[in-house]
N, C-alpha and C positions, 0 to 999 in steps of 0.2 A: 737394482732398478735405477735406469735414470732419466725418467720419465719427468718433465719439470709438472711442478705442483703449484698453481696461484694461486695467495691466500689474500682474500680481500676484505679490507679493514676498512668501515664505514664509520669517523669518527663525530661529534658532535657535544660542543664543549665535557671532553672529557674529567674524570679526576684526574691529575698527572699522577699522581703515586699508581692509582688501577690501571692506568694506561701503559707507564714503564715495564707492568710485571707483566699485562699480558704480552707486548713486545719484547719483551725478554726472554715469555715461556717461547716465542715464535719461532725469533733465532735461535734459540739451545734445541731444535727438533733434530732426533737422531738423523732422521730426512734431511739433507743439506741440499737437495737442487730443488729450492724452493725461490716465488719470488712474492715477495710481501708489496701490493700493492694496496696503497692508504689515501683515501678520501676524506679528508676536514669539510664538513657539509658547512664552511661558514660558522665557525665557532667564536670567531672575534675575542679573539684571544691569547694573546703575543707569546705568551708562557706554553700555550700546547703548540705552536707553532714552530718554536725556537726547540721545544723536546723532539720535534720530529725530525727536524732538519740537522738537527745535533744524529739523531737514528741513522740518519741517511747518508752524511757524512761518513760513519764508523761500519757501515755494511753498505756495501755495492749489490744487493740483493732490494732493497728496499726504494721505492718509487711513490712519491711524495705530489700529490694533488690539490689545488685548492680551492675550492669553491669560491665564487664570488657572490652570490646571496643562497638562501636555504634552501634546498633542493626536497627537503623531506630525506628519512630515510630508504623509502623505497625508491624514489628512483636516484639516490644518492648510492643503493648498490645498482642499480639498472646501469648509471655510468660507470660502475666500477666494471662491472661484467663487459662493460663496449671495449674497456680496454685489457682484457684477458685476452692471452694467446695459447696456452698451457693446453696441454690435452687433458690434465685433470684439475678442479678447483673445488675451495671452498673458502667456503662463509665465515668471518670471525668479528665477535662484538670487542668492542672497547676495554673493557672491562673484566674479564674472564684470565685463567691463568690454565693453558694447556701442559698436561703432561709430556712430558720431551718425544716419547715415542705416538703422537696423537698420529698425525701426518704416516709416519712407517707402518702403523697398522693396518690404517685406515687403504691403503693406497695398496696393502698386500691383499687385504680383504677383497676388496674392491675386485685387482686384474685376477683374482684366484677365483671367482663366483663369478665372471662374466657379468656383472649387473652396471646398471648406469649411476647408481646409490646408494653409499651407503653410509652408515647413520647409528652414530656411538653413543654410550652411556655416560650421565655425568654426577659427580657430586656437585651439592650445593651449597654455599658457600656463604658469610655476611662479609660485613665490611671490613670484620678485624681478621679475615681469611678461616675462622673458625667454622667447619663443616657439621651445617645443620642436617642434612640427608647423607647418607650413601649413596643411594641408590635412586637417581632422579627418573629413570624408568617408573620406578614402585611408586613413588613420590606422585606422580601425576598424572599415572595410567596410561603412559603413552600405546599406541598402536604400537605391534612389534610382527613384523611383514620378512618375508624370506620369500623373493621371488615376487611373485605378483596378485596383487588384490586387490581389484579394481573400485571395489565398493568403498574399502577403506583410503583407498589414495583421493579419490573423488569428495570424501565428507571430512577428514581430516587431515593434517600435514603431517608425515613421519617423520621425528628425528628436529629437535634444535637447529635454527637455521647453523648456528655454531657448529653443529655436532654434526653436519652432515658433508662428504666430501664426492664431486660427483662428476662426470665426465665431459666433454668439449660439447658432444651432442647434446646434450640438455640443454645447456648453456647457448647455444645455436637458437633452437627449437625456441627458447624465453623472448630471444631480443626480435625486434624490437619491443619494450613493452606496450602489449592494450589499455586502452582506461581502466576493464577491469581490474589489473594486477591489484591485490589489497595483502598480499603475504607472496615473498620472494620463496621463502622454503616449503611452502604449502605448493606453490609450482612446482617447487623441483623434485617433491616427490610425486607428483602428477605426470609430468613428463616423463621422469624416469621410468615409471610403473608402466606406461604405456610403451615404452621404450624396451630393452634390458632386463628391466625389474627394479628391486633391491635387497639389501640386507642389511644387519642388522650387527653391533659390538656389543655383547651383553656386558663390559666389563667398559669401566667410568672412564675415559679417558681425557678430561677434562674436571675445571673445578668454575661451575658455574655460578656466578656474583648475582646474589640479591640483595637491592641494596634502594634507600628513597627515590633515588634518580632512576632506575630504570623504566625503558619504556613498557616492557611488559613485564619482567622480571621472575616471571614463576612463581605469581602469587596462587594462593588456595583459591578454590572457591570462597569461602568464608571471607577469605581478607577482599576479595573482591567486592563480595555483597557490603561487607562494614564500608566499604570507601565510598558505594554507592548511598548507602541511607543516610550518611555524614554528608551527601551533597544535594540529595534529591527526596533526603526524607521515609516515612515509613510506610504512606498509605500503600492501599491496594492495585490504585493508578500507577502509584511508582515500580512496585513490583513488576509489575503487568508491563510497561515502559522497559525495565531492566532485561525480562524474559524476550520480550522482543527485539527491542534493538543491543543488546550490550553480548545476547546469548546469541539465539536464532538468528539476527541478521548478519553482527561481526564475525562471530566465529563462525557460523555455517553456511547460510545463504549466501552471503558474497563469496564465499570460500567457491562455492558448488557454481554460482553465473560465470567465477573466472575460470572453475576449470572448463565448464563448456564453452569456453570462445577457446582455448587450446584444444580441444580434443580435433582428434583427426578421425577417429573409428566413430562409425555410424551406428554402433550397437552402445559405444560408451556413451556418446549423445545424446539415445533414448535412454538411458538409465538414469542419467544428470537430469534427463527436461522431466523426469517423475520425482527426483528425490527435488527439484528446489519446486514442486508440487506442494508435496508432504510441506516442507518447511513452509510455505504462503499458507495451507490449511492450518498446519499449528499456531501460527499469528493473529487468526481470525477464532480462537478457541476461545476462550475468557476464564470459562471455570471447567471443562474436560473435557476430551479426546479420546476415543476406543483403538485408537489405528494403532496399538504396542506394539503389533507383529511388523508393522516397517517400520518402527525406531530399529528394532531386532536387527531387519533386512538392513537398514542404509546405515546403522552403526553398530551393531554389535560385533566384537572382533576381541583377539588373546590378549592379555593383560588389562583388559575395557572393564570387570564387571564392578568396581565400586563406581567408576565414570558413569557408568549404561544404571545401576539404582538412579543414583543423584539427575542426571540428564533425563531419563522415564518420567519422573515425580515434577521436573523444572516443565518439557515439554507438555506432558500427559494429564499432569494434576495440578494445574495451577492454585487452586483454594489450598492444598495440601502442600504446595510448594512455598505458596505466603505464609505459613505458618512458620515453616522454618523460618523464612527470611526474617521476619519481624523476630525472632529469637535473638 
């Protein structure tokens, strides 16, 4: 194959040690007609700046950007993506160390299943490289989609923005970004699905970094909840605030308004303007909710059912949801 591959690195004062390795995993990819292009969102920081341009010097593959104030990371990849040319890309964090063959898999998967995405497995990983998981599928009950499911592309994102590698047309269809945009890979498996489809690498092909600095990191539920009551306390108000805006607004409601400013299909439209329904009636619940059979409908999907207990009892049973929480 030599199909060129963009891999787009959104940096933001990195570690230099996590930084080196995962630029190191990039150029060692059995896939050689790749081109690593690297966004510094303004890290103010002489030491990541000098490791990169040292990178760029010693490989002519590498394309070196620099922010002049903070752009955020989402549209710190929005720029990255305006200057992608490649007929296939993906996404790469800072931090992470990919297996040499991520790229050759990923790219044979991809043109062999005609899909617009698709989206591998990872261990996980801490700070001294020691792998706490296997198997980050199992780990966080990701959706696992072959072809197309529109229910699940609409309410959740498939695949690690990391983990996923995906065609020119997506990446078209994304730019310019809306205000909506609140997740770059929760688009792209939106568009994809509507698009092509996707699929799926059951097998880890990466080693994903948890680590204090991460911005989302692939914490648990649990460790979530603990960070919130260490800032916002234990009452019931808090709870009730967490379930709202930290569950149902971040991760789902906004998720669901941004895919309906992409949708182009008038029947996926009316599906989205019913599910961010449900999510406004579950906000306005306090203490319980009968509607289980559309949680079922708008999230229920393969590898989901420890996610779909814990999410039912967060959504459905709030008094029974505080119980845990305060635990």
């Amino acid at each position: 194959m030599k199909e060129k591959v963009d891999i787009l690195v959104a940096t933001y004062k990195p570690n230099i040690v996590y930084l080196k390795q995962q630029i190191d995993s990039i150029l060692n990819q059995t896939y050689k007609n790749i081109q690593v292009i690297i966004s510094d969102d303004f890290s103010e920081d002489e030491n990541v700046i000098k490791v990169l341009e040292q990178y760029k010097e010693q490989d002519n593959r590498i394309r070196i950007y620099l922010q002049e104030k903070n752009l955020g990371y989402i549209k710190n990849f929005e720029f990255l993506l305006k200057q992608s040319k490649a007929n296939y890309i993906a996404f790469c964090d800072q931090d992470d160390i990919w297996d040499t063959n991520k790229i050759e898999k990923s790219l044979q998967t991809l043109i062999e299943k005609n899909v617009d995405l698709v989206y591998c497995n990872a261990r996980h990983i801490n700070e001294k490289n020691e792998i706490i998981h296997h198997n980050y599928f199992q780990y966080k009950n990701m959706p696992l989609v072959k072809g197309k499911n529109n229910i699940l592309a609409i309410s959740r994102y498939l695949g690690l923005g990391c983990s996923q590698l995906f065609t020119a047309e997506v990446r078209n269809k994304m730019l310019p970004y809306t205000s909506s945009v609140m997740a770059h890979d929760w688009l792209v498996s939106f568009i994809a699905n509507e698009g092509n489809g996707v699929d799926y690498i059951e097998e880890p092909l990466f080693s994903y970094r948890l680590h204090t600095e991460n911005v989302f990191g692939g914490r648990s539920l649990g460790q979530n909840i603990t960070r919130w009551k260490q800032e916002h306390g234990i009452s019931y108000q808090s709870y009730l605030q967490y379930r709202n805006n930290k569950v149902i607004d971040k991760a789902y409601l906004d998720g669901a308004k941004m895919c309906l400013e992409y949708a182009k299909n008038s029947q996926t439209k009316e599906t989205i303007t019913k599910l961010v329904k449900y999510y406004e009636k579950l906000k306005k619940s306090k203490y319980f909710n009968l509607h289980i059979i559309q949680y079922i409908k708008f999230l229920g999907g393969k590898n989901l059912f420890k996610k779909m207990v814990k999410e039912i009892i967060i959504f459905h049973m709030p008094l029974l949801g505080y119980l845990t929480f305060i635990i």
